[in-house]
C-alpha positions in Angstrom: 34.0 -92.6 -73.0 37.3 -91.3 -71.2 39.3 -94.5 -72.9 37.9 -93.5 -76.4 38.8 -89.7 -75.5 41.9 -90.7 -74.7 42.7 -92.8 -77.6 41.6 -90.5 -80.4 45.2 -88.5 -81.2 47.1 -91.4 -80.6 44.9 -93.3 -83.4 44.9 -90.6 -85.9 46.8 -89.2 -88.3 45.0 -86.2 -89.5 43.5 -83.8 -87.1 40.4 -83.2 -88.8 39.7 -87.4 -88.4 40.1 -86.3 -84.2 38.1 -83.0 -84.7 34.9 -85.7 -86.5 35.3 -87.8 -83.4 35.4 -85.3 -80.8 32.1 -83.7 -82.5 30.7 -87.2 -82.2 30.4 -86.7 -78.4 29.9 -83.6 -78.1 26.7 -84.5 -80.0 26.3 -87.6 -78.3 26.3 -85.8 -74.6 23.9 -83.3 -75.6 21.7 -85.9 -77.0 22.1 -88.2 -73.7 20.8 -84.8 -71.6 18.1 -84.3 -73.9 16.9 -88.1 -73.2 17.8 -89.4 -76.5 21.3 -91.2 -76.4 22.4 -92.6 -79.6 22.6 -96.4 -80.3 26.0 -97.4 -79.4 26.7 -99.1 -76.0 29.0 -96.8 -74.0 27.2 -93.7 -74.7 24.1 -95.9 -73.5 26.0 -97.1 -70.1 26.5 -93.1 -70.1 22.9 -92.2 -70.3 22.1 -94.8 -68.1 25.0 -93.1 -65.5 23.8 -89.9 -65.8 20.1 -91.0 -64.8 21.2 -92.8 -62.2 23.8 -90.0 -60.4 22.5 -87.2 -61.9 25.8 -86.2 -63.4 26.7 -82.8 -64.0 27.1 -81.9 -68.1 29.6 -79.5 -68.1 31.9 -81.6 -66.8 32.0 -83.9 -69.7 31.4 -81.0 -71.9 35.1 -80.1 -70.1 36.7 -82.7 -70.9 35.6 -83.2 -74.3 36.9 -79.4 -75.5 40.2 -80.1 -73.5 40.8 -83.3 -75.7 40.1 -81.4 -78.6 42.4 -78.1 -77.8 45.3 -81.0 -77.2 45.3 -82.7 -81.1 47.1 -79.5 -82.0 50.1 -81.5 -80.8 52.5 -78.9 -79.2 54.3 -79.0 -76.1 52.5 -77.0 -73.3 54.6 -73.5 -72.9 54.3 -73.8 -69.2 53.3 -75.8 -66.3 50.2 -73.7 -66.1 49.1 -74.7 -69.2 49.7 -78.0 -68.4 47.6 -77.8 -65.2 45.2 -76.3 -67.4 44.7 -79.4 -69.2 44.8 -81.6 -66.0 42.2 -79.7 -64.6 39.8 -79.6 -67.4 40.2 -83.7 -67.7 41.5 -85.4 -65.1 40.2 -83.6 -62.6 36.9 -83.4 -64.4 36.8 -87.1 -64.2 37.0 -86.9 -60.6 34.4 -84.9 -60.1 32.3 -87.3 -62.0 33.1 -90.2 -59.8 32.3 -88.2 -56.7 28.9 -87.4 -58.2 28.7 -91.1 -58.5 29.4 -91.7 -55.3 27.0 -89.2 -53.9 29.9 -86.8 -53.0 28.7 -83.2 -53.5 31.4 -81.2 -51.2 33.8 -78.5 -51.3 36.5 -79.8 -49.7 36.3 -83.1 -51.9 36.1 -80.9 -54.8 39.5 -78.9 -54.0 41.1 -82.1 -53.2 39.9 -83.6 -56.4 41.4 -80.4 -57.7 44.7 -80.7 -57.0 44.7 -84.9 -57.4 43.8 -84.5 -61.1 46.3 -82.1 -61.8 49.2 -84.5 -59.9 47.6 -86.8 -62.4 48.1 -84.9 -65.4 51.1 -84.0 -64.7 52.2 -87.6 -64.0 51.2 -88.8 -67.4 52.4 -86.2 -69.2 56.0 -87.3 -67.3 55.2 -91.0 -67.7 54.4 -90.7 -71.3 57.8 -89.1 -72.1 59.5 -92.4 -73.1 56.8 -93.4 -75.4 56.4 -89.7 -76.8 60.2 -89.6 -77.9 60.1 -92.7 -79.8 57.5 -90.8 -81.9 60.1 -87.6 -81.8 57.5 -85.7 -79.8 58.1 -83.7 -76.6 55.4 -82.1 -74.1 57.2 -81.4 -71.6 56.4 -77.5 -70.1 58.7 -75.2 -72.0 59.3 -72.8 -69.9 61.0 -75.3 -67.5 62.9 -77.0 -70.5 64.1 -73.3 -71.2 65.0 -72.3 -67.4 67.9 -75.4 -67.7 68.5 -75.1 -71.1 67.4 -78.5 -72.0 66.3 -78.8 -75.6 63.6 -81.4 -77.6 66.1 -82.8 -79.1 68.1 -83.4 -75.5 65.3 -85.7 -74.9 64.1 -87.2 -78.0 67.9 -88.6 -77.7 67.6 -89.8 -74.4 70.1 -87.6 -73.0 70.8 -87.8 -69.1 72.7 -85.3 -68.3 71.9 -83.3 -65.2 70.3 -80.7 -66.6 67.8 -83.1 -68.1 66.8 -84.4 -64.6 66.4 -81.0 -63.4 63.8 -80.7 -65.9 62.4 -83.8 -64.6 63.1 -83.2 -60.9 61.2 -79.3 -61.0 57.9 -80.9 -62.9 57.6 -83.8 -60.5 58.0 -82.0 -57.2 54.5 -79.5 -58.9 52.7 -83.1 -59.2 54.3 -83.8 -55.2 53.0 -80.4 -54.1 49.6 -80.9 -55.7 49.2 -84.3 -53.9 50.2 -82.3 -50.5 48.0 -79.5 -51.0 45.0 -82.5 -51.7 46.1 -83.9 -48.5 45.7 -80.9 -46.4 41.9 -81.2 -47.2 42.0 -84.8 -45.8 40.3 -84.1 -42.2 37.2 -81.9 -43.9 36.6 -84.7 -47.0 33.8 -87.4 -45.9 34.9 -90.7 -45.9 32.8 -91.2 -48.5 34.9 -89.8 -51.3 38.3 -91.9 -50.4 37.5 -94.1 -53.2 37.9 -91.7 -56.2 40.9 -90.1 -54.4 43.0 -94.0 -54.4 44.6 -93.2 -58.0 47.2 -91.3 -55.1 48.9 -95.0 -54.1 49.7 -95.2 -58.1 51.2 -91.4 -58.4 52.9 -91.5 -55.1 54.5 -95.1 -56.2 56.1 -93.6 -59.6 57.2 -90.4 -57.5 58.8 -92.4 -55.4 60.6 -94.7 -58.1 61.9 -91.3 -59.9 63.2 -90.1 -57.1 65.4 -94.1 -56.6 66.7 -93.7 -60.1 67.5 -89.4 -59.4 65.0 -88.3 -62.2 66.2 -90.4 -64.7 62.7 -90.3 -66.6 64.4 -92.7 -69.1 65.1 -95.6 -66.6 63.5 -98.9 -67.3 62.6 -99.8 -64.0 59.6 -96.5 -64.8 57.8 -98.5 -67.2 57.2 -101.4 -65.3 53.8 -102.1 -63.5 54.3 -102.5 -59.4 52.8 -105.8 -58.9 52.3 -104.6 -55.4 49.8 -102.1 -56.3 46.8 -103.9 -55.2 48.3 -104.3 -51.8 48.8 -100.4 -51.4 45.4 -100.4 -52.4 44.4 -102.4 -49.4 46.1 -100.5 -47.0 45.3 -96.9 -48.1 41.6 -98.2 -47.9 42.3 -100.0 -44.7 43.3 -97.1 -43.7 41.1 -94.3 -44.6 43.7 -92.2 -46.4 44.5 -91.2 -49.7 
């Protein structure tokens, strides 16, 4: 359900085709909680999930209205807004997978929290590149504004120091987040570990901006660490996120 979430304003070219789909599983949840999931096969494997965990509706009712605010298609005014939006999905999504791993705690929750809104904000900087090419920009404006860096700055590519400021101010929120999620480490059961691992991919492309000095344009961003899966096995190894 997230990938088909995901997908929908990126496959689109009218809103109201995104506003149809979106109503599609809004309908679809409500249906799967009243025991009557309609016949296609991921909102079945959904149904079958939320029998199984007990998963909590409003969750995916969260993330489903967040999609939807987002087809508007405008660049968040600030990084509130932006944490907003990580919140209400990314962090949603976490939640979920603690419910499926039998993870009902407050300190998992907070450090969920503030994972899924390193998350979001990680995309949104990640999916810069790609977004220019399309001559869109969603980058916070406030912090755009604060070094007088325009759209247009980056829909050219421009890499002027101001630009990486830009760059350098949003990335250090997602760092912060990811600290704040670790201070929780020592009260969150070992148990939840597992959702919390989507850390060794943030703190990888944290780490790679900060090599090329916030060049968000830089090649060497786009490329997949073929390491990954060993960072895996040591965070787990471990017992950290």
């Amino acid at each position: 359900m997230w990938n088909w979430l995901r997908q929908i304003k990126d496959s689109i070219t009218q809103k109201t085709t995104g506003l149809m789909r979106m109503q599609f599983w809004r309908d679809a949840v409500e249906d799967i909680y009243s025991d009557n999931p309609p016949h296609q096969p991921v909102a079945t494997e959904l149904w079958r999930a939320v029998k199984r965990h007990n998963l909590t509706k409003m969750w995916f009712m969260k993330i489903i209205d967040e999609r939807e605010k987002n087809l508007d298609d405008r660049p968040y005014r600030n990084i509130q807004e932006l944490e907003t939006y990580a919140e209400n999905t990314q962090s949603a999504l976490l939640y979920l997978t603690l419910e499926t791993l039998g993870v009902r705690d407050i300190h998992a929750d907070h450090a969920a929290s503030h994972i899924g809104k390193a998350q979001g904000i990680v995309t949104c900087l990640r999916a810069t590149p790609y977004h220019c090419t399309r001559q869109k920009v969603f980058l916070p404006m406030d912090i755009c504004m604060l070094h007088g860096v325009s759209q247009e700055d980056f829909i050219r590519g421009k890499q002027e120091k101001n630009v990486r400021d830009v760059i350098y101010d949003i990335a250090s929120q997602a760092h912060i987040h990811l600290e704040h999620a670790r201070s929780f480490s020592k009260k969150v059961p070992v148990k939840a570990y597992p959702a919390f691992f989507c850390t060794v991919a943030l703190d990888g492309y944290l780490y790679n901006m900060r090599k090329v000095d916030f060049n968000i344009f830089h090649p060497s961003l786009q490329k997949k660490s073929t390491l990954l899966p060993l960072y895996l096995y040591i965070r787990s190894w471990k017992k950290t996120y």
